[in-house]
N, CA, C and O atoms as a DFTB+ gen file, in Angstrom:
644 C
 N C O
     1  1     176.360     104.156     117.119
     2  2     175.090     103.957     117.796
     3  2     173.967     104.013     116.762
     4  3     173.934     104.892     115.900
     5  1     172.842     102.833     116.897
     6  2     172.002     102.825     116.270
     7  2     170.330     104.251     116.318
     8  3     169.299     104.228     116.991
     9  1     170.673     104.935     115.614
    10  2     168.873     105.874     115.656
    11  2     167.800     104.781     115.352
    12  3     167.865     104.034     114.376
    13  1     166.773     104.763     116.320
    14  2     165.470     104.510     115.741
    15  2     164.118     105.840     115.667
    16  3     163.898     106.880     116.288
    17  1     163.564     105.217     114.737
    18  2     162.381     106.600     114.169
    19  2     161.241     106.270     114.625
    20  3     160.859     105.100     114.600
    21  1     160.547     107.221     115.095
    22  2     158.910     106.781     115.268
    23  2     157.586     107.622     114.911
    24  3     157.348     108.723     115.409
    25  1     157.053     107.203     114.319
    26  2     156.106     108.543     113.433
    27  2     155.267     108.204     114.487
    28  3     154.949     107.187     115.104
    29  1     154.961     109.640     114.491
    30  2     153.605     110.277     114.940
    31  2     152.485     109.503     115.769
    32  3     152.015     109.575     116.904
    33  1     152.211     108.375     114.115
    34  2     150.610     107.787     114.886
    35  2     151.395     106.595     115.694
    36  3     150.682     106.054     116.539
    37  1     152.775     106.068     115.587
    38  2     152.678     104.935     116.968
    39  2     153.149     105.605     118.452
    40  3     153.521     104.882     119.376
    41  1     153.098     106.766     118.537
    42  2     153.709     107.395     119.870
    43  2     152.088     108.062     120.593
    44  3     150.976     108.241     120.097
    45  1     152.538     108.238     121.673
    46  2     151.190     108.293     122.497
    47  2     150.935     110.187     122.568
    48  3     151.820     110.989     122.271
    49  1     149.829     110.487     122.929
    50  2     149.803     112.004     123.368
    51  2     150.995     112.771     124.283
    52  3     151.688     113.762     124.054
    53  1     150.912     111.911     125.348
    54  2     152.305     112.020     126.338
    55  2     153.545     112.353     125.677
    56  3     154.355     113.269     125.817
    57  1     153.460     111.296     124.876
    58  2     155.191     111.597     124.146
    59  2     155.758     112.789     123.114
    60  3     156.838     113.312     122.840
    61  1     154.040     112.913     122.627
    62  2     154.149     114.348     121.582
    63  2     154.252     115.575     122.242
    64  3     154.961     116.501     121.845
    65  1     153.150     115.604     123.824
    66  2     153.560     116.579     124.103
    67  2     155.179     116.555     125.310
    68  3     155.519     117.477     126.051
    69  1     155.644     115.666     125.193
    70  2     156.808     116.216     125.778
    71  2     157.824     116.367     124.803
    72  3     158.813     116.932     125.269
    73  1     157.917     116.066     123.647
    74  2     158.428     116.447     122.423
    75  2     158.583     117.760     122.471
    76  3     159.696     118.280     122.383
    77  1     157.152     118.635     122.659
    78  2     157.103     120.090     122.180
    79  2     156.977     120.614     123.556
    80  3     156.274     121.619     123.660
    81  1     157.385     120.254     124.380
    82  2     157.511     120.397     126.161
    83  2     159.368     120.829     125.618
    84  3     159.954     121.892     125.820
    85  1     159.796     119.823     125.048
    86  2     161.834     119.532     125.472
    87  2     162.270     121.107     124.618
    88  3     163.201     121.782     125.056
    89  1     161.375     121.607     123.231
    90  2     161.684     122.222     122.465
    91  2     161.265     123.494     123.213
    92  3     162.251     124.219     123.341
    93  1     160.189     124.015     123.741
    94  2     160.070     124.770     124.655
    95  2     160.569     125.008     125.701
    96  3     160.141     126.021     126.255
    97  1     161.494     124.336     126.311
    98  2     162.384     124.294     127.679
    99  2     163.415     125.194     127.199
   100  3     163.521     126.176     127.934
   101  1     164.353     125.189     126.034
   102  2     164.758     125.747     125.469
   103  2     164.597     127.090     124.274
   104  3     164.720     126.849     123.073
   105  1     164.317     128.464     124.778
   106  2     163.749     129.465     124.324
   107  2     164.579     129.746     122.815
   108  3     163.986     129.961     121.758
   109  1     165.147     129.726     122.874
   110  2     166.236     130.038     122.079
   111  2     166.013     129.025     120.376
   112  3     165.987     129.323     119.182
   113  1     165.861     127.416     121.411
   114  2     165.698     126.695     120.015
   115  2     164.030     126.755     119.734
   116  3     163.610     126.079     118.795
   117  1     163.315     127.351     120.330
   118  2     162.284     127.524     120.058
   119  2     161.684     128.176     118.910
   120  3     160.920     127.821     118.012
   121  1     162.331     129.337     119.264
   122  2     161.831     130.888     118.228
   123  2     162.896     130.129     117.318
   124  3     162.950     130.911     116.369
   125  1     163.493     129.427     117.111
   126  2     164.420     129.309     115.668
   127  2     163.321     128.270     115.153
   128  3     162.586     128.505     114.193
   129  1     163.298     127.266     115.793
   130  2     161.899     126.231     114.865
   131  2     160.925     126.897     114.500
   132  3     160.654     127.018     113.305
   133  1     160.133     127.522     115.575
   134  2     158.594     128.179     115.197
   135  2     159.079     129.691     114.708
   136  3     158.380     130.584     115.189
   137  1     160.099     130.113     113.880
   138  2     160.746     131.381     113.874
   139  2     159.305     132.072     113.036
   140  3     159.407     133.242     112.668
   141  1     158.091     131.380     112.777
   142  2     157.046     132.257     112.261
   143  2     155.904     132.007     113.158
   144  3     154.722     131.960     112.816
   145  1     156.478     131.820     114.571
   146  2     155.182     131.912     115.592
   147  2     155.062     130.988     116.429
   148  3     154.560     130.085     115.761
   149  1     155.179     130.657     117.346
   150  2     155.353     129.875     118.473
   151  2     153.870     129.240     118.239
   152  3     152.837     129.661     117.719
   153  1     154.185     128.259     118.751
   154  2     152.416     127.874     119.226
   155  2     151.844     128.051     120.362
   156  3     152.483     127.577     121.302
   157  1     151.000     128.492     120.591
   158  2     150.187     128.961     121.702
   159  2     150.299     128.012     123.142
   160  3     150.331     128.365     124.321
   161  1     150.339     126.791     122.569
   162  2     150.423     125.471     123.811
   163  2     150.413     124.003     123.326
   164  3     150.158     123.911     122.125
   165  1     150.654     122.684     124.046
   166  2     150.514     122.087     123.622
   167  2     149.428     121.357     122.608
   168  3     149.777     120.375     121.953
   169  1     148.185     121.861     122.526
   170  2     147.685     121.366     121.818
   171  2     147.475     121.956     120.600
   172  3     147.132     121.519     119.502
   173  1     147.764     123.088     121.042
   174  2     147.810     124.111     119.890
   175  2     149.063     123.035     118.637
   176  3     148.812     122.660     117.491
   177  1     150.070     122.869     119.278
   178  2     151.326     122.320     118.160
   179  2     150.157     121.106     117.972
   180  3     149.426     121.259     116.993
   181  1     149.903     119.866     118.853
   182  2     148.786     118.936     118.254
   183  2     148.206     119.045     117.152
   184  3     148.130     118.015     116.483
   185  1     147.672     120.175     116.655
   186  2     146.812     120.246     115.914
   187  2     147.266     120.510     114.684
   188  3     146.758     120.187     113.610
   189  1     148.534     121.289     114.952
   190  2     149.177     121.598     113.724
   191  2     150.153     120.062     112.944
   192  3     150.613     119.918     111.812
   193  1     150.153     119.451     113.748
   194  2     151.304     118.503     113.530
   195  2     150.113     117.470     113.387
   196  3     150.464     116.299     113.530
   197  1     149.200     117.615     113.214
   198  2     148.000     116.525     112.795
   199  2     148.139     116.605     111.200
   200  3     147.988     115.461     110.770
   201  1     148.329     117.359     110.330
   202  2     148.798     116.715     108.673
   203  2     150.033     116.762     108.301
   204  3     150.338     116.437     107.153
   205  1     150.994     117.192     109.241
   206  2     152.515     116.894     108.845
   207  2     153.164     115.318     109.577
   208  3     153.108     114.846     110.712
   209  1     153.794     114.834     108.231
   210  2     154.560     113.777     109.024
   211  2     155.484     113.436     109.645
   212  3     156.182     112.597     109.074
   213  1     155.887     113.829     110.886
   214  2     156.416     113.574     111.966
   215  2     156.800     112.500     112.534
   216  3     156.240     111.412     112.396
   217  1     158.316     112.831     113.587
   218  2     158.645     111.228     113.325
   219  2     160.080     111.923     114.621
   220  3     160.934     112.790     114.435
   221  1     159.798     111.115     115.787
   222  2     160.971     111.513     117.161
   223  2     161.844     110.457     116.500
   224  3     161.501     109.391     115.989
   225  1     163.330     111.121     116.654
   226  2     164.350     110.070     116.343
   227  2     164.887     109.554     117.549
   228  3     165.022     110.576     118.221
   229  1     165.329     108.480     118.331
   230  2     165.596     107.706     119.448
   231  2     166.825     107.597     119.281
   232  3     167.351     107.440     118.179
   233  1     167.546     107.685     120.583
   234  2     169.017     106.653     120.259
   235  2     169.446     106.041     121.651
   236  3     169.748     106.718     122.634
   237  1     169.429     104.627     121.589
   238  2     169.020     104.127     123.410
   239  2     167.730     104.673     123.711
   240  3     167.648     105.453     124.660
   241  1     166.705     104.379     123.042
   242  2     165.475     105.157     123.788
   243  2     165.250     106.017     124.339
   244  3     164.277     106.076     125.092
   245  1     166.224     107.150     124.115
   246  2     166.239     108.221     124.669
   247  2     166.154     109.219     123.009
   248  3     166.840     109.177     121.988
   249  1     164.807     110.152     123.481
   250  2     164.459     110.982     122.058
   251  2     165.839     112.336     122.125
   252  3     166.131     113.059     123.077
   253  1     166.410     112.283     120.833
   254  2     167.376     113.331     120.804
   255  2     166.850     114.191     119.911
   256  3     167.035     115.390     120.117
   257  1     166.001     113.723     118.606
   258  2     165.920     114.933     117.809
   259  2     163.899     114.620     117.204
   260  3     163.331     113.553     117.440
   261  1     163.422     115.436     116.693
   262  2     162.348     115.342     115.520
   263  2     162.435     116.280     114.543
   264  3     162.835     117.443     114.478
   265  1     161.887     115.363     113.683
   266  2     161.643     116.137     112.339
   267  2     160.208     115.563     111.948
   268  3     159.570     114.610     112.395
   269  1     159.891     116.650     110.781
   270  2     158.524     116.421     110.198
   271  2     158.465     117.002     108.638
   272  3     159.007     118.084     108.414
   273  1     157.801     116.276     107.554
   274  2     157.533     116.282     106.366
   275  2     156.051     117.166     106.176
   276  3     155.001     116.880     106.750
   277  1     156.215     118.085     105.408
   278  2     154.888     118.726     104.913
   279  2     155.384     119.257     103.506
   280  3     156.574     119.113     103.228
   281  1     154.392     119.958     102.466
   282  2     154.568     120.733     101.652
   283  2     154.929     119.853     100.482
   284  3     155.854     120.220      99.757
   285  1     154.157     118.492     100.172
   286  2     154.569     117.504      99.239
   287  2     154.005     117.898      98.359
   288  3     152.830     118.255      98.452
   289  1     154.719     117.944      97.214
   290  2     154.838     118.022      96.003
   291  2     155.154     116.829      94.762
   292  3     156.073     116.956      93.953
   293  1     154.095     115.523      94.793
   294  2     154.771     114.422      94.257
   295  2     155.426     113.877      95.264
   296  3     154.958     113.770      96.397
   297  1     156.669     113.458      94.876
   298  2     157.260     112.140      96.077
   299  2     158.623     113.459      96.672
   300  3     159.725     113.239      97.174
   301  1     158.031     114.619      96.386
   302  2     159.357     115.656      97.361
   303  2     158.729     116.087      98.225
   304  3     157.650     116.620      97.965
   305  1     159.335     115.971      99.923
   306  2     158.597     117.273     100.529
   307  2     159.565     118.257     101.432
   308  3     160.785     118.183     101.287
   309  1     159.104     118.978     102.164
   310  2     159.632     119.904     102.853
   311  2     160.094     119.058     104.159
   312  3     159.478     118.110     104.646
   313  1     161.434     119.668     104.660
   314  2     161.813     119.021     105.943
   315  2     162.325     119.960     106.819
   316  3     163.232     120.757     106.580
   317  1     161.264     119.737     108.560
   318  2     162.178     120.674     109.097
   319  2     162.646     119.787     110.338
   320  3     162.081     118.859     110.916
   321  1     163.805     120.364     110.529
   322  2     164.870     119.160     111.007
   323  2     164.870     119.664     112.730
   324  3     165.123     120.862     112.600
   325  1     164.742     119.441     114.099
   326  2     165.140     119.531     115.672
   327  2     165.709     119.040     116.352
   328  3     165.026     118.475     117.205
   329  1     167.450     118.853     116.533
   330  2     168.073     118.450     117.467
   331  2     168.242     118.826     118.501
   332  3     168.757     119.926     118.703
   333  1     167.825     117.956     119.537
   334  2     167.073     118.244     121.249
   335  2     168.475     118.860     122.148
   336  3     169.479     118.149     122.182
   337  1     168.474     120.076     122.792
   338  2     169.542     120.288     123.764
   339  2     170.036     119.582     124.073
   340  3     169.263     118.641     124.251
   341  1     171.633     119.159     124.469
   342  2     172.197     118.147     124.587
   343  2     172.910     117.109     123.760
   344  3     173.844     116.361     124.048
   345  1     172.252     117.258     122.713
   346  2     172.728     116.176     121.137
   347  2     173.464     116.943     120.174
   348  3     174.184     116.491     119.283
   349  1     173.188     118.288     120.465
   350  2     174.024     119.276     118.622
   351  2     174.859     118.649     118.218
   352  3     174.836     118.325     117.031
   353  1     176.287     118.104     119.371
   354  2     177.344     117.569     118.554
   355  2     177.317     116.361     117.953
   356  3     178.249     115.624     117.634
   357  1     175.925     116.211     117.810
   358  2     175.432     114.732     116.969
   359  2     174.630     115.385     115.678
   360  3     174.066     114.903     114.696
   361  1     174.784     116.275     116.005
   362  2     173.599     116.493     114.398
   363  2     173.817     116.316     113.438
   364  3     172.791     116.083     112.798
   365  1     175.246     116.265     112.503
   366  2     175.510     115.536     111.569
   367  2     175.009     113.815     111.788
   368  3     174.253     113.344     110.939
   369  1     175.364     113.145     112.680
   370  2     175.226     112.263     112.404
   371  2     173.677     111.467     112.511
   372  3     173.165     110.577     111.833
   373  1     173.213     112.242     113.698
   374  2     171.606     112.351     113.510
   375  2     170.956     112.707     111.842
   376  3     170.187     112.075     111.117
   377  1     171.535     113.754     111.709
   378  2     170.960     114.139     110.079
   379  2     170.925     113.315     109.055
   380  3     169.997     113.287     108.248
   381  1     172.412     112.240     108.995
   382  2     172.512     111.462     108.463
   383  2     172.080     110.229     108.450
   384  3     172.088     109.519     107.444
   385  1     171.649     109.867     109.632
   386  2     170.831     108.750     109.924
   387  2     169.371     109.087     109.463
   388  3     168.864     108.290     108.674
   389  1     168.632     110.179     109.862
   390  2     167.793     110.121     109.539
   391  2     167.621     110.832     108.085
   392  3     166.923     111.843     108.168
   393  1     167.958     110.627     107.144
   394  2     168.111     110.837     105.339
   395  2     168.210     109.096     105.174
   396  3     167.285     108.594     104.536
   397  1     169.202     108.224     105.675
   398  2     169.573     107.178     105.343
   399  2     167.578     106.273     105.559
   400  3     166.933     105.625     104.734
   401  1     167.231     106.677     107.006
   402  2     165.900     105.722     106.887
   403  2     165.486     106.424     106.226
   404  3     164.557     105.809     105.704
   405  1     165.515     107.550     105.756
   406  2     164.433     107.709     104.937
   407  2     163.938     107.115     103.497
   408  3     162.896     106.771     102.939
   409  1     165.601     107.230     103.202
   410  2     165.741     106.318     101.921
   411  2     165.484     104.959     101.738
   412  3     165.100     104.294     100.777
   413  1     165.802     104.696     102.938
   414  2     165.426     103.005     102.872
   415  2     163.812     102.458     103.152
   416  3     163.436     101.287     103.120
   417  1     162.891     103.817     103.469
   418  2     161.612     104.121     103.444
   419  2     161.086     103.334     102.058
   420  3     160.451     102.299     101.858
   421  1     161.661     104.328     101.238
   422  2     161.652     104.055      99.586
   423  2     160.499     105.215      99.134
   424  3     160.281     105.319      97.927
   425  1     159.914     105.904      99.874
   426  2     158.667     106.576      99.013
   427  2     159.199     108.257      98.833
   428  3     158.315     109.075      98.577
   429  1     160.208     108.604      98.928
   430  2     160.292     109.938      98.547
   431  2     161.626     109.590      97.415
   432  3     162.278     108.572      97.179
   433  1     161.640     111.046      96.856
   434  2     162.434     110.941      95.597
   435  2     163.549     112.473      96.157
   436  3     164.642     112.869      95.752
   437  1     162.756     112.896      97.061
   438  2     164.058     114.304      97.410
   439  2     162.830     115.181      98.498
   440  3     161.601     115.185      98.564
   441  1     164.166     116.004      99.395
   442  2     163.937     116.359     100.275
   443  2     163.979     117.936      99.944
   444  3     164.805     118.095      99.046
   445  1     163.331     119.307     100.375
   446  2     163.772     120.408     100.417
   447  2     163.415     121.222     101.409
   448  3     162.378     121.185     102.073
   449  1     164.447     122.070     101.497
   450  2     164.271     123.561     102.864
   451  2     164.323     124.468     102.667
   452  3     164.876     125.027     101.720
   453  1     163.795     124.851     103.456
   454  2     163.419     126.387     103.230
   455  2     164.023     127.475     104.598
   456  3     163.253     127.652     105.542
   457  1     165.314     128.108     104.614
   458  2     165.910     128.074     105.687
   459  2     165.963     130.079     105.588
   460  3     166.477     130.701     104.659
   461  1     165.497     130.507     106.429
   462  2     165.533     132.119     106.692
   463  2     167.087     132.859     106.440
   464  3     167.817     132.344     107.287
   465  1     167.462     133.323     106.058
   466  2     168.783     134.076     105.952
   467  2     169.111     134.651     107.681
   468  3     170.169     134.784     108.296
   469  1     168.194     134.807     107.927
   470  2     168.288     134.968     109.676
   471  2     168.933     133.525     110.458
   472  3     168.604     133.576     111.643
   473  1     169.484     132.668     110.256
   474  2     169.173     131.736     110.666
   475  2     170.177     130.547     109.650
   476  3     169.856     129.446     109.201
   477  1     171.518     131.344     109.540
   478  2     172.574     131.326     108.997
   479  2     173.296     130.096     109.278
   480  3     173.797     129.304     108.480
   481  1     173.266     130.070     110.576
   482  2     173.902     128.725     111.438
   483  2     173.462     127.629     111.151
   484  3     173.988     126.670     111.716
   485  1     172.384     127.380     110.209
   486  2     172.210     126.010     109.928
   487  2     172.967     125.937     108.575
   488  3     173.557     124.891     108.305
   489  1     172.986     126.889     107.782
   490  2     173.773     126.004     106.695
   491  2     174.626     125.246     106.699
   492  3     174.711     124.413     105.797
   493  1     175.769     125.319     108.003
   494  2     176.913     124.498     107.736
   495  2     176.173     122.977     108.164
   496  3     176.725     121.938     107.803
   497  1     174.895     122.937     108.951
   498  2     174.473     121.627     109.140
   499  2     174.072     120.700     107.904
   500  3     174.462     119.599     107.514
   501  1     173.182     121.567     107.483
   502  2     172.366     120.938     105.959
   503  2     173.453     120.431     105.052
   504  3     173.279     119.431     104.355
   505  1     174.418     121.024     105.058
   506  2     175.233     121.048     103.837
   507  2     176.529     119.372     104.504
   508  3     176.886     118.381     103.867
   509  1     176.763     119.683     105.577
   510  2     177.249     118.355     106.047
   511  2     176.676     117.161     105.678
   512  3     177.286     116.160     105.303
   513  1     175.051     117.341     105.834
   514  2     173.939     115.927     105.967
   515  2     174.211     115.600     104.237
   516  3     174.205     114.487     103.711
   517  1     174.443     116.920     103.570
   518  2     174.333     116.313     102.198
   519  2     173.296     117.434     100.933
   520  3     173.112     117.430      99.716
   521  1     172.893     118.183     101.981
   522  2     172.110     119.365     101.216
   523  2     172.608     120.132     100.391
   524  3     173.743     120.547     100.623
   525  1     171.860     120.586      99.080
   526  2     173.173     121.715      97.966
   527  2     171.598     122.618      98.213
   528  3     170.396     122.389      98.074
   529  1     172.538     123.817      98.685
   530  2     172.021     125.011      98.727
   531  2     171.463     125.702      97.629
   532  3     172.140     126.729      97.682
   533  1     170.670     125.862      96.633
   534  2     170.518     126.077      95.616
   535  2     170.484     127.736      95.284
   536  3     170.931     128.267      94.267
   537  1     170.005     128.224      96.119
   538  2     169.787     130.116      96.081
   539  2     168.896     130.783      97.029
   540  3     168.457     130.242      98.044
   541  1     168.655     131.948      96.668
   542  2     167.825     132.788      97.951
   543  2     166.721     132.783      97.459
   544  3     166.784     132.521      96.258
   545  1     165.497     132.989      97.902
   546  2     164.167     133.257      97.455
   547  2     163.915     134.094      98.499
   548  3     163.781     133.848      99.698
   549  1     163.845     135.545      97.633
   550  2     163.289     136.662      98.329
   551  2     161.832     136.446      99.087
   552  3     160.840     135.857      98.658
   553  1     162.055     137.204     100.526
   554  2     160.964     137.246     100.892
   555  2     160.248     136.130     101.695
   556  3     159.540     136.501     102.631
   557  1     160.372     134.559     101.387
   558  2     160.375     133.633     101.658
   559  2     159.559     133.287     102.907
   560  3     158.541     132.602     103.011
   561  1     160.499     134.147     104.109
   562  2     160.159     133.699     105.779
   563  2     159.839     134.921     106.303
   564  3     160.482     135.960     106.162
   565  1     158.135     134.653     107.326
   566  2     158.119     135.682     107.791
   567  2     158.527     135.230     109.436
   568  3     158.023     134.362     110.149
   569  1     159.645     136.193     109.708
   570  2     160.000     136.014     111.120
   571  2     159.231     136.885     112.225
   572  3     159.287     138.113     112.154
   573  1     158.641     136.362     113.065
   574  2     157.482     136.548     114.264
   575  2     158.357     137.976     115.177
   576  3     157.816     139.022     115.536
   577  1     159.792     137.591     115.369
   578  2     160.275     138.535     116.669
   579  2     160.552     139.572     116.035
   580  3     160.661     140.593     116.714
   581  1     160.751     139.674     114.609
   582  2     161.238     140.980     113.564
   583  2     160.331     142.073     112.973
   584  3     160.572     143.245     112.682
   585  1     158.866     141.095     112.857
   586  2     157.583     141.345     112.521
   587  2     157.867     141.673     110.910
   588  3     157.486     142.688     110.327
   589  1     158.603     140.609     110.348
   590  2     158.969     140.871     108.436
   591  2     159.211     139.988     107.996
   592  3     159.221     138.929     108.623
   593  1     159.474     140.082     106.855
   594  2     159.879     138.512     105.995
   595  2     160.672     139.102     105.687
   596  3     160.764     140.328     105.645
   597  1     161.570     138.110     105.347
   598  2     163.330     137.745     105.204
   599  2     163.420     137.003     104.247
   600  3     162.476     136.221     104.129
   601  1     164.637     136.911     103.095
   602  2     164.454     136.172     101.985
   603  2     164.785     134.815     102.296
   604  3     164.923     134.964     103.510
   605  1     165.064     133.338     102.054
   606  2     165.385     132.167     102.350
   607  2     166.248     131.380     101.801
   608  3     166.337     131.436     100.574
   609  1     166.942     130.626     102.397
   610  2     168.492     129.932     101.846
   611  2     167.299     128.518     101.241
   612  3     166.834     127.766     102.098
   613  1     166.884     128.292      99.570
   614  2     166.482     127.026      99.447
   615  2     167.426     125.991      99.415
   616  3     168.472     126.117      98.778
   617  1     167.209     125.195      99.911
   618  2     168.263     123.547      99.865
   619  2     167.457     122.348      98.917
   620  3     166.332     122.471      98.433
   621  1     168.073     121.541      98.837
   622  2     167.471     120.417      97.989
   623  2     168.373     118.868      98.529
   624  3     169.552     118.854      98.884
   625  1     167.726     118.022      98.482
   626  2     168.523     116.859      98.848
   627  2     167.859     115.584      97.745
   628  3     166.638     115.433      97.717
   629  1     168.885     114.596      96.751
   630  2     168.304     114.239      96.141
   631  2     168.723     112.548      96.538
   632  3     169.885     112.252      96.816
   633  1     167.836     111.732      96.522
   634  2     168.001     110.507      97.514
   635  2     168.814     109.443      96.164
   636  3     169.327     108.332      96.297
   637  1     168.654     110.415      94.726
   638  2     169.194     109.597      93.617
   639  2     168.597     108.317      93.168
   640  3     169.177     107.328      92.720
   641  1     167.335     108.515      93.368
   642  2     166.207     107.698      92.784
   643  2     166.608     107.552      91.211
   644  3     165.877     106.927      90.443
C-alpha cells in the first residue's frame, strides 16, 4: 500500500486539530509524545507546531501516523515520529515509507532522536526503520509525570548523501 504525506501548510485547521484530537483520544500515546507536557488544548499544540515541520502520513486517505521536523542544524533535524491507534503493526513500514519520501525530498542529509530511557519500547522501532542508536546523553528529557529528567537514547539516521 501506497503512504501519502501532507505538510502542515496544505491541510486545513480541521485536520490539524483532529490530528491532535486522535493523539489525545488515546492517553497513554499521549504522555509518551508530549512526555515533557501535554498541551493545554488544541490551539495550544497550533501554536507550537507553527515552526516545526509537520507532515500527516495517509494511506487510502485515511491519516495513520504524523511526524514533525524541528531542531535543524544545517540539512539535519530532529524527528518525532506518531503512529495513530490502530496502525502500530504498520510502524515499521510506515517508518519506512516515511524516511524513503523523505529522501526523495532531497533537502536533508540525516535525521536524529532524542528518545527518553523511560520510553524503551521505541528502540526496537527506530532501529527497524534504520536508526543506529549512538549512546545515552545524560539528563537529556525532562519527563512531566516523574517531575525529572532522565538521560536519552540518541539515534541518528543517515540518508547517505
Amino acid at each position: 500500500m501506497t503512504y501519502t504525506f501532507w505538510h502542515k501548510d496544505y491541510l486545513s485547521e480541521p485536520e490539524l486539530i483532529t490530528a491532535y484530537a486522535t493523539v489525545m483520544a488515546d492517553r497513554r500515546l499521549a504522555r509518551t509524545l508530549w512526555y515533557d507536557g501535554l498541551p493545554t488544548g488544541p490551539y495550544t499544540w497550533l501554536d507550537r507546531v507553527k515552526t516545526q515541520w509537520l507532515a500527516i502520513v495517509r494511506k487510502a486517505n485515511v491519516p495513520v501516523a504524523m511526524f514533525w521536523l524541528n531542531g535543524f542544524q544545517g540539512r539535519s533535524a530532529q524527528i518525532h515520529f506518531c503512529v495513530y491507534p490502530g496502525h502500530i503493526g504498520e510502524a515499521t513500514e510506515i517508518g519506512k515509507a516515511t524516511l524513503d519520501w523523505l529522501k526523495s525530498e532531497g533537502w536533508l542529509h540525516s535525521l536524529y532522536g532524542v528518545t527518553p530511557v523511560t520510553h524503551r519500547h521505541v528502540i526496537p522501532f527506530i532501529e527497524s526503520i534504520g536508526f543506529k542508536v549512538l549512546g545515552k546523553l545524560p539528563g537529556a528529557c525532562f519527563i512531566e509525570r516523574l517531575n525529572k529528567h532522565v538521560a536519552a537514547y540518541v539515534s541518528c539516521y543517515d540518508f547517505g548523501r
